[in-house]
N, CA, C and O atoms as a DFTB+ gen file, in Angstrom:
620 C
 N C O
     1  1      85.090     117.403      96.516
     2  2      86.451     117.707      96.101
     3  2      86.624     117.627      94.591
     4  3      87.339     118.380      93.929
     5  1      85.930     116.685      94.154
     6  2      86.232     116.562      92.641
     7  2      85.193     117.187      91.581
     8  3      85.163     116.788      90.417
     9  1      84.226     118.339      92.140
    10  2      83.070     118.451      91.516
    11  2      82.780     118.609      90.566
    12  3      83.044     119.776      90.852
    13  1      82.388     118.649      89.357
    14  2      81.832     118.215      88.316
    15  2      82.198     117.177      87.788
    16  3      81.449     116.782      86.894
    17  1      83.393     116.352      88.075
    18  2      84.211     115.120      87.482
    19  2      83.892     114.228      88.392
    20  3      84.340     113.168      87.955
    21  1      83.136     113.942      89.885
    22  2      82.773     113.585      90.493
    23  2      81.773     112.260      90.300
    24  3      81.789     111.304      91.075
    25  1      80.877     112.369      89.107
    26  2      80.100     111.273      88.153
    27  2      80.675     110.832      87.787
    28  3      80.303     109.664      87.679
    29  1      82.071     111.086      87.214
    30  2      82.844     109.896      86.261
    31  2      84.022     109.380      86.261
    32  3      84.647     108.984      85.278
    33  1      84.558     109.371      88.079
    34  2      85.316     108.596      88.516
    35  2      84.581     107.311      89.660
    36  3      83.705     107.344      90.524
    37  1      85.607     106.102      89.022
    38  2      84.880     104.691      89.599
    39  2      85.916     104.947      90.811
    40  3      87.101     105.223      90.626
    41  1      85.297     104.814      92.091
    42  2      86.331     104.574      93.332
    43  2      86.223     103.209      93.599
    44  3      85.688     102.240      93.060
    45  1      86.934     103.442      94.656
    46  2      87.084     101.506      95.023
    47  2      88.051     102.264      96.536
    48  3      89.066     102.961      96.511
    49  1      87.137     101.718      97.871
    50  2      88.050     101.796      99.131
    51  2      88.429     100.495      99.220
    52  3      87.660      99.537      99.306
    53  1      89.858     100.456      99.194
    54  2      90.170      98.693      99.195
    55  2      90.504      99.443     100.858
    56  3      90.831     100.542     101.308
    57  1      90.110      97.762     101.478
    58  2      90.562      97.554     102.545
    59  2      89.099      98.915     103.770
    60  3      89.281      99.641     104.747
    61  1      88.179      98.663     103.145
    62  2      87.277      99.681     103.391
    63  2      85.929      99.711     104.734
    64  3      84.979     100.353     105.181
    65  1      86.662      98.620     104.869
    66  2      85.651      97.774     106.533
    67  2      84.121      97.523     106.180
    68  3      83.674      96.604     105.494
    69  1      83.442      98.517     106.784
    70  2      82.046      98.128     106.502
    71  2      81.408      98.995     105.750
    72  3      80.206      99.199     105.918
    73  1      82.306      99.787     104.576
    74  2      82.349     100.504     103.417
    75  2      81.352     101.907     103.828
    76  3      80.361     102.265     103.193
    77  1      81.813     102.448     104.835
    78  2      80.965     103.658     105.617
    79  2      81.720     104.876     104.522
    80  3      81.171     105.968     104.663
    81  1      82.782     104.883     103.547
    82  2      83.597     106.111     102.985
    83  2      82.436     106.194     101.534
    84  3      81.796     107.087     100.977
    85  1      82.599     104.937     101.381
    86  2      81.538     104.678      99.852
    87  2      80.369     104.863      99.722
    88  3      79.624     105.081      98.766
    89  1      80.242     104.742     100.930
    90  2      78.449     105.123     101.209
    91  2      78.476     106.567     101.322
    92  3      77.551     107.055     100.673
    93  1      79.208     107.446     101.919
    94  2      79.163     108.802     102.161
    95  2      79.100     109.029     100.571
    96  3      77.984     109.304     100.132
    97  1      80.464     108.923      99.395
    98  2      80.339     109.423      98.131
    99  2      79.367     109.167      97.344
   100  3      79.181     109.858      96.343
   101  1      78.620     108.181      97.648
   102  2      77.980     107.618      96.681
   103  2      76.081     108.522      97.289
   104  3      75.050     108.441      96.621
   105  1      76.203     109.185      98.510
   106  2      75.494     109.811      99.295
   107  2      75.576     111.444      98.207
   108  3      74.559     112.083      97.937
   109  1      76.670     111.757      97.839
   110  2      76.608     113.038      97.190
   111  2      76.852     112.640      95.861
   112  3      77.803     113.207      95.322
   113  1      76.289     111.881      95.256
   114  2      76.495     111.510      93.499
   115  2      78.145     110.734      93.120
   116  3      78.768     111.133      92.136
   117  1      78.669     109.707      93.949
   118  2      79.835     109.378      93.365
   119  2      79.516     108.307      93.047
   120  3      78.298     108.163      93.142
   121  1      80.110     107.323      92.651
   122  2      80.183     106.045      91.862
   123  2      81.476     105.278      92.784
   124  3      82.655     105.275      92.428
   125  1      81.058     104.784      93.762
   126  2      82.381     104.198      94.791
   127  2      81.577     102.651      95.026
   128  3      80.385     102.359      94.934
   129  1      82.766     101.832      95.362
   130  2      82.781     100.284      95.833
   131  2      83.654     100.326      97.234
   132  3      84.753     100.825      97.477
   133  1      82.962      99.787      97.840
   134  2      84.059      99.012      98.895
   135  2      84.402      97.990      98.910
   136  3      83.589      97.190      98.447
   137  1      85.723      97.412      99.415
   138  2      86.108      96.262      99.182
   139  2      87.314      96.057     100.222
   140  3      88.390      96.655     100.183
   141  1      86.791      94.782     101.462
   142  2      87.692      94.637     102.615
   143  2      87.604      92.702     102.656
   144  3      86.774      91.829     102.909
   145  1      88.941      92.809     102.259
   146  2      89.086      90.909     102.116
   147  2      88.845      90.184     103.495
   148  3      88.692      88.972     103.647
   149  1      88.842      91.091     104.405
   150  2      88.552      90.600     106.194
   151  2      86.979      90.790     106.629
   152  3      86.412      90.166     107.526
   153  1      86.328      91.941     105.664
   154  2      84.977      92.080     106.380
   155  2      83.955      91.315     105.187
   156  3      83.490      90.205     105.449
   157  1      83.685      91.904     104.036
   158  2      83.033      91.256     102.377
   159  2      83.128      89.853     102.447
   160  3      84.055      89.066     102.646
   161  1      81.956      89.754     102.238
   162  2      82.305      87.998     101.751
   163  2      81.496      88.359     100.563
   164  3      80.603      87.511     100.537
   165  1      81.328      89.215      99.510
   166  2      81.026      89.428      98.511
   167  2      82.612      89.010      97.862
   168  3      83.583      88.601      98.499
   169  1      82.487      89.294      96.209
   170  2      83.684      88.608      95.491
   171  2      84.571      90.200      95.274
   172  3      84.352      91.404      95.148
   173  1      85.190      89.648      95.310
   174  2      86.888      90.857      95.321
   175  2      86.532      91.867      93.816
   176  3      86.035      91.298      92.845
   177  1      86.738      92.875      93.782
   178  2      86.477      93.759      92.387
   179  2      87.162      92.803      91.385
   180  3      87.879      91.881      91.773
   181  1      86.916      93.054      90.088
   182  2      87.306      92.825      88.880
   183  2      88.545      93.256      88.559
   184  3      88.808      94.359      89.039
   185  1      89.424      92.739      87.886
   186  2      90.379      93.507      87.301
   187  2      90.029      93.915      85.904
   188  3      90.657      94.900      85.514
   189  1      89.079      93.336      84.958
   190  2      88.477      93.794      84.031
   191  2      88.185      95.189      84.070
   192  3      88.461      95.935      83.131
   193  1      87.630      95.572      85.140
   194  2      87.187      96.650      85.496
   195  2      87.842      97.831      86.482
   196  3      87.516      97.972      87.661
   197  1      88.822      98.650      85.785
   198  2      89.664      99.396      86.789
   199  2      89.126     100.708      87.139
   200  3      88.584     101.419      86.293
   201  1      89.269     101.067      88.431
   202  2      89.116     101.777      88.996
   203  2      90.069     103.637      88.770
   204  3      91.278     103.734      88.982
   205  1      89.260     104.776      88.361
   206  2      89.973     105.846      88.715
   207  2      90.662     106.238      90.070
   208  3      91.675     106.937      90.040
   209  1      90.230     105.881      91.038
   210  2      90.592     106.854      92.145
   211  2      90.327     105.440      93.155
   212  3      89.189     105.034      93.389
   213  1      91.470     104.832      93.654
   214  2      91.381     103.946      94.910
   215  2      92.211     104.628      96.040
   216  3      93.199     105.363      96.007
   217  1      91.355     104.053      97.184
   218  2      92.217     105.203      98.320
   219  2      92.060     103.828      99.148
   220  3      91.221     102.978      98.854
   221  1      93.097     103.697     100.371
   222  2      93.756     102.314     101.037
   223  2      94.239     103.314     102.451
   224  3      95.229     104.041     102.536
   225  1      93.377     103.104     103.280
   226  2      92.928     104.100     104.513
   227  2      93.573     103.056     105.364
   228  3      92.819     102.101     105.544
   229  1      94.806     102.939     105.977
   230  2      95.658     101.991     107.045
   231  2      95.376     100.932     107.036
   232  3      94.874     100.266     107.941
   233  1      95.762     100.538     105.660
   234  2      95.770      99.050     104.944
   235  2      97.268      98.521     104.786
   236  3      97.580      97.413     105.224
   237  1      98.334      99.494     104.037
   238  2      99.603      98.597     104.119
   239  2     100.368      98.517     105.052
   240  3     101.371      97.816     104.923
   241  1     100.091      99.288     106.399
   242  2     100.935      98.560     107.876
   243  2     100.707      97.520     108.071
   244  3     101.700      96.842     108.335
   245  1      99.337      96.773     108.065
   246  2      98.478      95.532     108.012
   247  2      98.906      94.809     107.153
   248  3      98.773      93.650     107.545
   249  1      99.422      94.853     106.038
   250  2      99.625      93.828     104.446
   251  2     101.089      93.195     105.476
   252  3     101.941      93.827     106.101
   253  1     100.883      91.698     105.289
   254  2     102.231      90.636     105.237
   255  2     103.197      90.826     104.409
   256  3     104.390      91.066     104.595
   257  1     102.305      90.641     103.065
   258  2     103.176      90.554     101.814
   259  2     102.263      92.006     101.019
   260  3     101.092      92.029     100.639
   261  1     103.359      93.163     100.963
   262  2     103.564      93.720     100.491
   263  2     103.262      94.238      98.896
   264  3     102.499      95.070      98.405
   265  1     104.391      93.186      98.298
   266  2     104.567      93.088      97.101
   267  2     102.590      92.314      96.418
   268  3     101.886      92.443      95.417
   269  1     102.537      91.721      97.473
   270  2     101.180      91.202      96.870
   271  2      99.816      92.229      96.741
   272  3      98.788      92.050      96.088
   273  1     100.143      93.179      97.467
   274  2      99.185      94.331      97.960
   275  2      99.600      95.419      96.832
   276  3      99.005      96.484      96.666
   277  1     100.355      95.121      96.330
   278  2     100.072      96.199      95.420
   279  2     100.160      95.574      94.002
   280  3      99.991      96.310      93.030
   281  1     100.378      94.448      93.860
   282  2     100.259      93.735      92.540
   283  2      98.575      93.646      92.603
   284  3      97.990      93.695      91.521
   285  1      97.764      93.515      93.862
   286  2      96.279      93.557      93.763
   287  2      95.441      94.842      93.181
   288  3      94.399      94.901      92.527
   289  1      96.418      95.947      93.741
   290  2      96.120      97.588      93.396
   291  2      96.184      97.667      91.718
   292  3      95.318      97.895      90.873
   293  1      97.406      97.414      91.648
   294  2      97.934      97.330      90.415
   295  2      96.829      96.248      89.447
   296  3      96.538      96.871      88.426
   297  1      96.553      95.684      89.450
   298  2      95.368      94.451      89.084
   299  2      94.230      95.768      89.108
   300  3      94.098      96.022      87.911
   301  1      93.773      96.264      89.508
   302  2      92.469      96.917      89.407
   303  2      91.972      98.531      88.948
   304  3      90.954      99.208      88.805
   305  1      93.848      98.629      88.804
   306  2      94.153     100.163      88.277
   307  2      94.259     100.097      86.506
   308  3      94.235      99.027      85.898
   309  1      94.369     101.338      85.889
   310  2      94.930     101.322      84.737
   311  2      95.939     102.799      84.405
   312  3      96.528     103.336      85.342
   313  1      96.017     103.211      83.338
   314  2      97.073     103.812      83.280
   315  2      97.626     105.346      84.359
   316  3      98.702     105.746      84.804
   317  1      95.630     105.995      84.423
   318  2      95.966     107.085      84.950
   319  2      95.306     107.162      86.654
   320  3      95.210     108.151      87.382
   321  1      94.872     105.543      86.957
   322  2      94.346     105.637      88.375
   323  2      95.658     106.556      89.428
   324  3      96.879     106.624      89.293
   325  1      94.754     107.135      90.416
   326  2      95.263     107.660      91.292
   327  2      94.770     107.055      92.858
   328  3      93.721     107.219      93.481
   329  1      96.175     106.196      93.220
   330  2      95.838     105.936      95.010
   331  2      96.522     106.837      95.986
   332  3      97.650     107.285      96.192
   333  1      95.213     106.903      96.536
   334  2      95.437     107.572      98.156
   335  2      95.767     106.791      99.413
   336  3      94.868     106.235     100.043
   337  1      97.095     106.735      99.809
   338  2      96.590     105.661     101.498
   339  2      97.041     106.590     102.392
   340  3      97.152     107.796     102.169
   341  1      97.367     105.861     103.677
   342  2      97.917     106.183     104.624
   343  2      98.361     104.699     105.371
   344  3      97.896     103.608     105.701
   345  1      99.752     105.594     105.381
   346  2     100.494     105.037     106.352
   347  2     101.427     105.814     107.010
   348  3     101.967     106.737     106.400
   349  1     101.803     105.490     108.612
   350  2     103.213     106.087     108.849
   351  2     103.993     106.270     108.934
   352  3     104.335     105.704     109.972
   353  1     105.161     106.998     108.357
   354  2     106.506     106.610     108.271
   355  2     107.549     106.517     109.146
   356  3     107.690     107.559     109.787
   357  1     108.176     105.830     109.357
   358  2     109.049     105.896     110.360
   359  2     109.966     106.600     110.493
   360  3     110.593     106.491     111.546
   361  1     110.401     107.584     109.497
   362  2     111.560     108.196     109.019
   363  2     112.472     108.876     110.597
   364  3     113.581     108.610     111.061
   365  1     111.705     109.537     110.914
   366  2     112.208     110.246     112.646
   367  2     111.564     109.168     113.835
   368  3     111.214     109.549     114.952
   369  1     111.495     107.923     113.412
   370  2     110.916     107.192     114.774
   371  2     111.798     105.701     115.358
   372  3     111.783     105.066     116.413
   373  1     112.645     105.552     113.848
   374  2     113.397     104.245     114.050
   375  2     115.255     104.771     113.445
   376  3     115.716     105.423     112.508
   377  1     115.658     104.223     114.315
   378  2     117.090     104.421     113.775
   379  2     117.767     103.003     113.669
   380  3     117.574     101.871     114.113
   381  1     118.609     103.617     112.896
   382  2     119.465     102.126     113.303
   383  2     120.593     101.643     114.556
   384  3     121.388     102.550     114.806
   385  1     120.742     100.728     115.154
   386  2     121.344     100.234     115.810
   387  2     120.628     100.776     117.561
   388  3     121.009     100.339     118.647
   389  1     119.818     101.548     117.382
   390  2     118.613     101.386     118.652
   391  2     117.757     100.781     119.004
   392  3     117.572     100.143     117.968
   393  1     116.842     100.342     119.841
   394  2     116.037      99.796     119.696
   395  2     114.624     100.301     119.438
   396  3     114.469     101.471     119.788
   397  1     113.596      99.730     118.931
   398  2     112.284     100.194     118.341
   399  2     111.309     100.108     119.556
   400  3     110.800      99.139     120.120
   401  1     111.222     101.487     119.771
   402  2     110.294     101.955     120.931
   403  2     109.695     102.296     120.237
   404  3     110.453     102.522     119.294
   405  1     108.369     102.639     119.841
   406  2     107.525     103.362     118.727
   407  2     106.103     102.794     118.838
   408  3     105.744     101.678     118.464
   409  1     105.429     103.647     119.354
   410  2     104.066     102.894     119.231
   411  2     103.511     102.015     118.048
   412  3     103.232     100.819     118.132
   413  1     103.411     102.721     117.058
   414  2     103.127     102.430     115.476
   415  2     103.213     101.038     114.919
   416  3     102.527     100.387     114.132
   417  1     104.590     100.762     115.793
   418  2     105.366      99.111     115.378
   419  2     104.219      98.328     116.425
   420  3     104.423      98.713     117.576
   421  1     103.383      97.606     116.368
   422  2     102.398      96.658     117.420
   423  2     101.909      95.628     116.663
   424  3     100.723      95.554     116.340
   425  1     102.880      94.701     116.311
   426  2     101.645      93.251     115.970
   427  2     100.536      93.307     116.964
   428  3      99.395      93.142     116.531
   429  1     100.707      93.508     118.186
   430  2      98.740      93.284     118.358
   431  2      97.702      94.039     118.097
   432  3      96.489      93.863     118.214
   433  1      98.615      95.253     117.579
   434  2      97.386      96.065     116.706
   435  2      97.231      95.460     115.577
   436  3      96.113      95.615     115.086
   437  1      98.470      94.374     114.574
   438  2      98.441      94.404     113.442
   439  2      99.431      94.789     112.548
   440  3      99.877      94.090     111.638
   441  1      99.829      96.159     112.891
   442  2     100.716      96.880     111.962
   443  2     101.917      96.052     112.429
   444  3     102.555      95.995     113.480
   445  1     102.010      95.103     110.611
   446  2     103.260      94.134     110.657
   447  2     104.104      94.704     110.039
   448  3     105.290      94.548     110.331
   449  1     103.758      95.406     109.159
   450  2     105.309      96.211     107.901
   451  2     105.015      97.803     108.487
   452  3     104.032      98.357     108.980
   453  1     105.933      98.081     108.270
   454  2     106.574      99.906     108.570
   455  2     107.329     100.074     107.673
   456  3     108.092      99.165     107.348
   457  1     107.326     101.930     106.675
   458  2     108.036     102.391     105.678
   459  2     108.526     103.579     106.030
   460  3     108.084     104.378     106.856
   461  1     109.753     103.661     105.141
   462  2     110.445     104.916     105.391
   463  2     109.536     105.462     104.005
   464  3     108.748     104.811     103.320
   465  1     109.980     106.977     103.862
   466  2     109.526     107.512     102.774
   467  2     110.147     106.349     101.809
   468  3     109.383     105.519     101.316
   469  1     111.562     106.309     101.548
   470  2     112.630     105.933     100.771
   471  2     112.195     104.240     100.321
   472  3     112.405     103.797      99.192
   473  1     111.537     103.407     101.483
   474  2     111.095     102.189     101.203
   475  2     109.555     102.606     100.025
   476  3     109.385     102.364      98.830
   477  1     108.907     103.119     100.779
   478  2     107.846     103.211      99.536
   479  2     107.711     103.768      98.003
   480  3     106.982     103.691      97.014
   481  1     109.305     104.585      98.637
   482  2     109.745     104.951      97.224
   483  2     109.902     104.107      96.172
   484  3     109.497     104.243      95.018
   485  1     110.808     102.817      96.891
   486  2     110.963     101.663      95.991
   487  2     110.130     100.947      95.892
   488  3     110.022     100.531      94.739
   489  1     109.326     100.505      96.671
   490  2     108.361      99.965      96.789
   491  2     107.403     100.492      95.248
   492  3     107.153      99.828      94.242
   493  1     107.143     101.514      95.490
   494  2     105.840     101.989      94.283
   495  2     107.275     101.690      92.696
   496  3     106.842     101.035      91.748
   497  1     108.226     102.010      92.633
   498  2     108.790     101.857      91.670
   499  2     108.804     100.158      90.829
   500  3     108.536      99.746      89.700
   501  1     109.203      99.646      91.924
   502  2     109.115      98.081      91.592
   503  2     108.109      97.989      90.871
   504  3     108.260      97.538      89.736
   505  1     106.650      98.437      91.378
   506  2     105.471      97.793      90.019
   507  2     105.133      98.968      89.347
   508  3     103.961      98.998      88.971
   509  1     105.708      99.793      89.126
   510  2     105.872     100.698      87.824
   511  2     105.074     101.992      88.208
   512  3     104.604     102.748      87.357
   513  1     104.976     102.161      89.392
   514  2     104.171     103.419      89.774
   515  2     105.153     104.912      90.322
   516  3     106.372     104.746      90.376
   517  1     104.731     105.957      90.609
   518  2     105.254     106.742      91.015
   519  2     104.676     106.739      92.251
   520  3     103.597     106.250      92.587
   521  1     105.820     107.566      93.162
   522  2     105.282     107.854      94.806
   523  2     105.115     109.218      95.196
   524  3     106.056     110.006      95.093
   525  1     104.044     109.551      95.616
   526  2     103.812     110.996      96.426
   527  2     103.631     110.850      97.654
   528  3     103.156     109.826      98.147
   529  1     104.088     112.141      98.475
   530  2     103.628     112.261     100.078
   531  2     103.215     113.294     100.158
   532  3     103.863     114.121      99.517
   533  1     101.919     113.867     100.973
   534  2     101.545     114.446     101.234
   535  2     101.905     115.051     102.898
   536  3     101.849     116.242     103.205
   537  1     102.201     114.147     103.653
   538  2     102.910     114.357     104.680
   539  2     103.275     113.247     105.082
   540  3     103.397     112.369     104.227
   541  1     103.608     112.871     106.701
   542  2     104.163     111.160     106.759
   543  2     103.018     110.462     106.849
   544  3     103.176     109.342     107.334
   545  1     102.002     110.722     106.569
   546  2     100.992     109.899     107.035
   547  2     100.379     109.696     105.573
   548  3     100.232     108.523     105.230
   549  1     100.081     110.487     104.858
   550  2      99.253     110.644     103.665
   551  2      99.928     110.717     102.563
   552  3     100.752     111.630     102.518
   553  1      99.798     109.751     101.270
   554  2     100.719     109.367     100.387
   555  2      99.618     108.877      99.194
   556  3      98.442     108.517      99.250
   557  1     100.593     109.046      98.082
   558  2      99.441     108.760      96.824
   559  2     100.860     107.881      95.940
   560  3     102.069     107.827      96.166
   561  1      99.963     107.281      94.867
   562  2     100.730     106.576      93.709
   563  2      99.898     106.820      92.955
   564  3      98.698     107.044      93.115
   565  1     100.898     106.761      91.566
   566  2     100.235     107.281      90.376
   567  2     101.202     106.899      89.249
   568  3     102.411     106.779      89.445
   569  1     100.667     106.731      88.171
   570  2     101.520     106.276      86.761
   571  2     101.821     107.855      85.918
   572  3     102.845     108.221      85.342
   573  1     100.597     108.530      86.096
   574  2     100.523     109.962      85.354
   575  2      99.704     110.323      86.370
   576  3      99.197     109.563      87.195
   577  1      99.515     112.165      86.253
   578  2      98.295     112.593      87.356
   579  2      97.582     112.821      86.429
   580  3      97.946     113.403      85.408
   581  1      96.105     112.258      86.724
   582  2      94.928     112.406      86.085
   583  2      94.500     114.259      86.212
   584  3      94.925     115.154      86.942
   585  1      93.524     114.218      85.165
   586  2      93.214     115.625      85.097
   587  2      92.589     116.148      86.422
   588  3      92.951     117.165      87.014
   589  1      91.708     115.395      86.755
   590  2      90.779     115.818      87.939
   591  2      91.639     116.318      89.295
   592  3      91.432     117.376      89.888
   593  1      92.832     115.135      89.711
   594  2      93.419     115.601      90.737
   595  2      94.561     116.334      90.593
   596  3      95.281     116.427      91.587
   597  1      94.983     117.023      89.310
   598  2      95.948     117.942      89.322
   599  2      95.870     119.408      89.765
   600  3      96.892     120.084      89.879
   601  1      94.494     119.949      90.042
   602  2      94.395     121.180      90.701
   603  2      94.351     121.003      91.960
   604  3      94.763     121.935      92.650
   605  1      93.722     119.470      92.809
   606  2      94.040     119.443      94.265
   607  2      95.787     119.076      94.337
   608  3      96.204     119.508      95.412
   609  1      96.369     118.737      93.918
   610  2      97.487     118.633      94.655
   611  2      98.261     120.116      93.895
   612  3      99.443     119.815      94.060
   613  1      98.271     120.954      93.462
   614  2      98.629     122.005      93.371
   615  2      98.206     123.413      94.780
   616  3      98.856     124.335      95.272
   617  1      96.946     122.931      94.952
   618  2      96.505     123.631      96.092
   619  2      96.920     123.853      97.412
   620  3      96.245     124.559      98.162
């Protein structure tokens, strides 16, 4: 996807299990880390060292604290990193004053927090980021768009 700029972005899959995404890029010439605070007992990335391109693959339904999950992002980013996650939104699944039938919502899967578009809106604003959606599932943050991913999201 990123080809010729592909060498000189640092990834980082936070929340990346048994880092099977990093191994694929790093399989066609990328420069990727994985990093899962539940599976690694290696030491957590650097913040010295920030990352271009972190992607967070159904990590913040799972996050307790929120605000801490992205002050960690934020810790390992710098001005023009670009994150990719997924999560789903609830926007057409929860109303108010009904009750929450919704698969999605399952502490025994895990998924403890649920966002509207409008929550992650604020959410990314609070620590100084911007919010994109790609659809309800697929969502990016960003401070500026880096050069590399401004022709994919035009596409």
């Amino acid at each position: 996807m990123f080809g010729a700029h592909k060498d000189r972005i640092r990834h980082l899959d936070y929340g990346g299990g048994t880092g099977q995404l990093s191994q694929a890029l790093a399989g066609v010439g990328g420069t990727s880390r994985s990093y899962d605070r539940f599976y690694d007992r290696a030491a957590p990335p650097s913040a010295g060292e920030p990352f271009d391109l972190i992607t967070a693959f159904e990590v913040f339904e799972h996050a307790v604290d929120v605000h801490g999950l992205m002050r960690e992002i934020s810790a390992l980013s710098h001005s023009s990193t670009f994150v990719v996650f997924t999560t789903l939104t609830h926007d057409t699944h929860i109303r108010r004053g009904e009750r929450i039938n919704w698969w999605y919502v399952a502490p025994r899967n895990g998924h403890v927090s649920v966002f509207s578009k409008a929550s992650l809106v604020l959410l990314a604003e609070q620590h100084g980021w911007r919010f994109g959606s790609f659809n309800d599932n697929q969502h990016f943050l960003c401070r500026m768009i880096p050069y590399w991913v401004a022709p994919l999201i035009r596409a």
